[in-house]
Phi, psi and omega in degrees: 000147192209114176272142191228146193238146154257135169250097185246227187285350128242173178274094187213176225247150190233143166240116188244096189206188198234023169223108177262310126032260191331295163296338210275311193309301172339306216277355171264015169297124154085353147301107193289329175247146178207142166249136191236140165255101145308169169220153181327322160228074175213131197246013185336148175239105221296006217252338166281343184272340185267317164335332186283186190291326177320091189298108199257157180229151213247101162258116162287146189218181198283175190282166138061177162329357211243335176278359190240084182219093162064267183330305203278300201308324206284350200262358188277311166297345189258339157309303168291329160328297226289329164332297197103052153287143185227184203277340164265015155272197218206133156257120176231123181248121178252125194146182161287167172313287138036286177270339179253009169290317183285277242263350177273314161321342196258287185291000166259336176299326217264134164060354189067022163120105155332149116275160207216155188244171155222135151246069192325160180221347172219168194331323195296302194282353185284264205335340192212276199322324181278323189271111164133359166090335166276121172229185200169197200174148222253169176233130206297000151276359165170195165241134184071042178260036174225093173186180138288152181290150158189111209270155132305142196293345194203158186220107200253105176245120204236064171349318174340302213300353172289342170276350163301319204297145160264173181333297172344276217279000177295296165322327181296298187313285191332312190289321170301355150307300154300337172286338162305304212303306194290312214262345186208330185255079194269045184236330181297314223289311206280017160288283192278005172269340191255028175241159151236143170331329154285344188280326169305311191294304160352303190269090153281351161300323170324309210253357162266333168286317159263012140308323204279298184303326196280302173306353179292302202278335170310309187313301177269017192257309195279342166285346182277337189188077175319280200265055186033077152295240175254344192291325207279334194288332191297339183256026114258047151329086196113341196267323177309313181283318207278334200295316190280008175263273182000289160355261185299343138332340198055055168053000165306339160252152165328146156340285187309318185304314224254323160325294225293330168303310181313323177284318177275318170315301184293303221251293183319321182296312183280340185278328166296328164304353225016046201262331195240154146307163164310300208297322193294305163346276158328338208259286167339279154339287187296322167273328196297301176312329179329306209262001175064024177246173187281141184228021174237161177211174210253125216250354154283356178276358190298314187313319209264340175268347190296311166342299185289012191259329161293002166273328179323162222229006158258352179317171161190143232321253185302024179249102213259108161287135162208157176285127180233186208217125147256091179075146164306126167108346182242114164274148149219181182272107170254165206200336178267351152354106151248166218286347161303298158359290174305307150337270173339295161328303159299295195321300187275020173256356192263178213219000000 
C-alpha cells in the first residue's frame, strides 16, 4: 500500500492499494448516512460495505458525460433531501471520472459542503479526475465550467478496477499520464516509452509505479497552488484545445483521445516558438502513438473549434492562454499567441 497526502484547503490522503473494499469500510466509522454514486452501468458489490453501522444508499446516474449534467445533479439533490442528509454524513463516487466529478459537486453544493471519498475505477479518473479537489458538471457551452474547489477526505485507488478497462479507455487514462511526464516527470516518459499497451496491461508493477508518479505530481502541483493561479494551470497542459475538441465531438472521444491531440498541439505551438526541440516534438507523436491515441484532427473542423478555445477556463478575457513546455519537465504561459500562430499549428496537426 502506498500513501500520497495532498495538503489543499484540508489535508487528506490518496491511498494506493489492492483492497479498496477494506479501506472504503475503515473510512466509514462514526457516518450515520453515506451515498454511494454510481453509473448505471457498473453495479459493484456493496455487501460488505452495507453491512457496517452506516446507513448506506446507492444512486445511480448516467454512464459517462451524461451524468455531469443539470438535470443528473438536480435528481441528486432532491435525493439526498428526501434521504435526510446532513452535513455530517458522507458522499462516495464509485467510477470513472465522471462520476467523481459529480459526486465531488454534489457533495460541495448539498448543504454547503459535505465530505466525500472518491473511488476511481478507471485511469483516467486515479491519475487525474479524482485527485486535486475540482469538481463540477458540465454547461451546453462547455466543460466543467459550472462547479467548485472541494477536496475530498480521502482518495481510495485499486489498480484491480484496471483490468475491467478495454484498450480504449486504458490508453485514454495513459495520455493524462504522459502528461505528468512532459510537464514534471521524465522517468514517466521513459517507463511508459519502453511499453505499448499490451505490454503495458501485461506489467502491473509498471502501471502502479506510474499511478504512484502521476498522483505525485498532481499532489504537489495542488499543494503549491490549491486555486490555480499559474503553477496548477501547468496540469493543463494540453487541455485548451483537447476541451474544445471534446466540445465539438459531442463528447464522442475520451478525455484522453481529445488531450492526446491537444498535448501535439501544444508541443507544436512551443516548438514554433523554439521553447521545445525537433526531438521533444517528436517524442510527443511517437508515445502518444505508442498508446494507440490520437495526435491528429479533421482539418475542416478548425472554424468551429477554433471559437471554442475563449470558453477554456484559463482564458481571460479576450485572451486565450495556454500551458506550453520550455524543455521537458518546465511548463510557461503563453498569453501572446496570435491566430496566425494558432492556424499554423492546426494546420500541422490535421489528417
Amino acid at each position: 500500500m502506498t500513501t500520497i497526502i495532498v495538503n489543499a484547503e484540508h489535508t487528506y490522503s490518496v491511498t494506493i492499494t489492492d483492497s479498496w473494499k477494506i479501506e472504503l469500510i475503515s473510512n466509514l466509522q462514526g457516518r450515520t448516512r453515506v451515498a454511494v454514486i454510481i453509473s448505471e452501468g457498473y453495479a459493484p458489490d456493496l455487501a460488505e460495505v452495507k453491512n457496517g453501522d452506516a446507513e448506506v444508499h446507492l444512486f445511480e446516474v448516467p454512464d459517462g458525460e451524461e451524468a455531469k449534467s443539470v438535470i443528473t445533479l438536480n435528481k441528486l439533490w432532491n435525493w439526498l433531501g428526501a434521504a435526510g442528509f446532513t452535513r455530517s454524513d458522507l458522499i462516495v463516487g464509485i467510477g470513472g471520472g465522471a462520476i467523481t466529478d459529480l459526486a465531488g459537486f454534489a457533495a460541495a453544493s448539498w448543504l454547503r459542503g459535505l465530505d466525500w471519498i472518491a473511488v476511481p475505477t478507471s485511469l483516467a479518473g486515479m491519475v487525474d479526475a479524482s485527485v486535486g479537489g475540482k469538481t463540477g458538471i458540465n454547461s451546453d457551452y462547455g466543460k466543467n465550467l459550472i462547479g467548485a474547489f472541494h477536496s475530498p477526505v480521502a482518495v481510495l485507488i485499486d489498480p484491480n478496477f484496471l483490468t475491467t478497462l478495454s484498450d480504449r479507455d486504458f490508453s485514454a487514462g495513459m495520455a493524462e499520464v504522459i502528461k505528468c511526464g512532459f510537464i514534471s516527470d521524465p522517468e514517466i516518459l521513459t517507463l511508459a516509452g519502453s511499453h505499448s499497451v499490451a505490454t503495458l496491461r501485461k506489467s502491473p508493477e509498471v502501471i502502479a509505479e506510474l499511478i504512484q508518479r502521476a498522483v505525485s505530481v498532481k499532489a504537489e502541483v495542488v499543494s503549491a497552488d490549491f486555486k490555480e493561479s499559474f503553477a496548477r494551470e501547468a496540469l493543463n497542459y494540453g487541455h485548451t484545445l483537447g476541451h474544445a475538441i471534446e466540445i465539438h465531438s459531442k463528447y464522442q472521444l475520451r478525455h484522453g483521445e481529445a488531450v492526446s491531440i491537444g498535448l501535439v498541439y501544444a508541443a507544436e505551438l512551443a516548438s514554433a516558438r523554439g521553447l521545445i526541440s525537433a526531438d521533444e516534438l517528436a517524442l510527443h507523436r511517437s508515445i502518444l502513438s505508442a498508446y494507440d491515441l490520437p495526435i491528429s484532427f479533421d482539418r475542416q473542423s478548425w472554424q468551429k473549434i477554433a471559437p471554442l478555445l475563449a470558453l477554456d477556463k484559463k482564458a481571460r478575457g479576450n485572451t486565450i492562454r495556454f500551458v506550453s513546455l520550455k524543455g521537458i519537465g518546465t511548463t510557461i504561459r503563453l498569453e501572446d499567441l496570435t491566430s496566425a500562430e494558432l492556424d499554423s499549428a492546426y494546420e500541422r496537426i490535421t489528417s
